[in-house]
N, C-alpha and C positions, 0 to 999 in steps of 0.2 A: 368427229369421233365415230369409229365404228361396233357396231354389236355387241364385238368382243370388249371393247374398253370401257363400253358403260355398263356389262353385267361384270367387268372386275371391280370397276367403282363401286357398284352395288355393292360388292360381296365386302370390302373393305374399310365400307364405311363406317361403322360402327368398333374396327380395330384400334388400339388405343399402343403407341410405342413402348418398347421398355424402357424404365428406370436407366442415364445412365452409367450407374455406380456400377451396375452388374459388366464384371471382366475375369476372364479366366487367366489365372497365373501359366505363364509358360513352366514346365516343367524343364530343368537339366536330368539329359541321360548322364548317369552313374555306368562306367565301364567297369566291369568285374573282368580280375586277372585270375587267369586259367592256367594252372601251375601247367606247365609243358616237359618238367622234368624227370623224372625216375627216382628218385630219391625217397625213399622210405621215411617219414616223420614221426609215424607213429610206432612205438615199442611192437615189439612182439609179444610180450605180458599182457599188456594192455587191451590188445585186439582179441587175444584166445578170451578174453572175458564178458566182453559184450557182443551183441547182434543184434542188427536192425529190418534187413530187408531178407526175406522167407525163402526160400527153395518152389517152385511151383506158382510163385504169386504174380499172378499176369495183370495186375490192376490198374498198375501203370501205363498199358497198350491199350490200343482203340481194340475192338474187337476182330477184324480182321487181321489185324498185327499179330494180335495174339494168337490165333488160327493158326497164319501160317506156321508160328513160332512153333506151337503144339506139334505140328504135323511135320516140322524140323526142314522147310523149305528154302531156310539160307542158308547158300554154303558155305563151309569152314574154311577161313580162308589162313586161319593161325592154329596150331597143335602144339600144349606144351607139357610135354611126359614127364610125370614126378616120380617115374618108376628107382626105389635103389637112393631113395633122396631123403634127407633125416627130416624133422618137421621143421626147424630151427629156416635150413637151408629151403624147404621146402617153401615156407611162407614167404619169404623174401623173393624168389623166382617166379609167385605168382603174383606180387605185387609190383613185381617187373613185366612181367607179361603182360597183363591188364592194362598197365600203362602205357606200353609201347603200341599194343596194338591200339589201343584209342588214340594215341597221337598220330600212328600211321591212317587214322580213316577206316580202319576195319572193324563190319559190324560183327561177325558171328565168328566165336573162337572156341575150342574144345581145350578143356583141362583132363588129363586122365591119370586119375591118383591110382587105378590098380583096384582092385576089387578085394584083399586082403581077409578071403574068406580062411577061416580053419575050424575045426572039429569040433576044438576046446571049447568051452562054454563062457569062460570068462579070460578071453583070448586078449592079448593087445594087435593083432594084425588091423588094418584099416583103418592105423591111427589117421592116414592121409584123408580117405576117403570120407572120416569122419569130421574133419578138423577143416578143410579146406572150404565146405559151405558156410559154415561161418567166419569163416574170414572175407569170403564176397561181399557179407552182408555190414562188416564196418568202414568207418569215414573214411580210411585212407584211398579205398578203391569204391564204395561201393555208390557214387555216384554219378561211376563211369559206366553201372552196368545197368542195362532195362529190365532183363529180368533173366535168369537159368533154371534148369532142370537135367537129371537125367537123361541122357538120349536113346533111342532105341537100343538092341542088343546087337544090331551091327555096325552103331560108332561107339559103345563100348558098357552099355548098360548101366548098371549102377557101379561100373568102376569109371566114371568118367562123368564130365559137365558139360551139358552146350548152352554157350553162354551169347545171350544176345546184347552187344555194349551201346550205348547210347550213342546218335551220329553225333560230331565231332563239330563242336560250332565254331 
């Protein structure tokens, strides 16, 4: 025996084995199916009514993620113009868009509803502009996207979204 085998003896002498009853159950993976299709499920009544996830809410990203997102460092690789588009028509196009691009693999896409400013004080102009952030933030899409904002004033200011979607598992 050398050195090393009787200070392991030493050390182990006094260790007592486990119980043994003690076993860990194997676990089954459970596959979740990932709708791949474009199909709209949920009403349009339905979605103008609720909202879940915020404008500006970066909580879901590491902080560098977030960073870059702020500083608008991924490029658009999708643009989908709702200029001239009623809302009806409107919400349906952007729950095709959203999906299409997440199923194509694309992370960063711009929506641009139009900036809908006018005079009037109690105007209906930028129904779009108004209506379209909360539709991001209900079930039918809104767990394809990581997080949106506003982008600067030269990809369209507050007439427009830059939208960062979730990568594509």
């Amino acid at each position: 025996m050398t050195k090393d085998d009787e200070t392991w003896e030493e050390v182990v002498k006094d260790v007592k084995p486990l119980k043994n009853n003690r076993f860990v159950q194997e676990i089954e993976a459970k596959e979740v199916p990932i709708r791949s299709d474009k199909v709209t499920t949920v009403t349009f009544d339905v979605l103008t009514k609720f909202h879940s996830v915020e404008k500006d809410d970066f909580s879901q990203m590491d902080g560098s993620l977030a960073k870059r997102f702020k500083r608008e460092e991924f490029r658009i690789e999708a643009v989908l113009d709702l200029h001239g588009m009623t809302e009806k028509s409107a919400f349906d196009e952007v729950c095709d868009f959203i999906k299409s691009a997440y199923n194509q693999g694309k992370r960063c896409v711009l929506i641009v509803t139009g900036k809908g400013y006018d005079e009037a004080l109690f105007s209906e102009k930028g129904v779009l502009r108004k209506s379209v952030p909360n539709w991001l933030s209900h079930t039918e899409i809104s767990s394809l996207i990581l997080a949106y904002k506003n982008p600067s004033e030269a990809k369209g200011g507050v007439g427009a979204l830059y939208i960062l979607l979730r990568k594509k598992v």
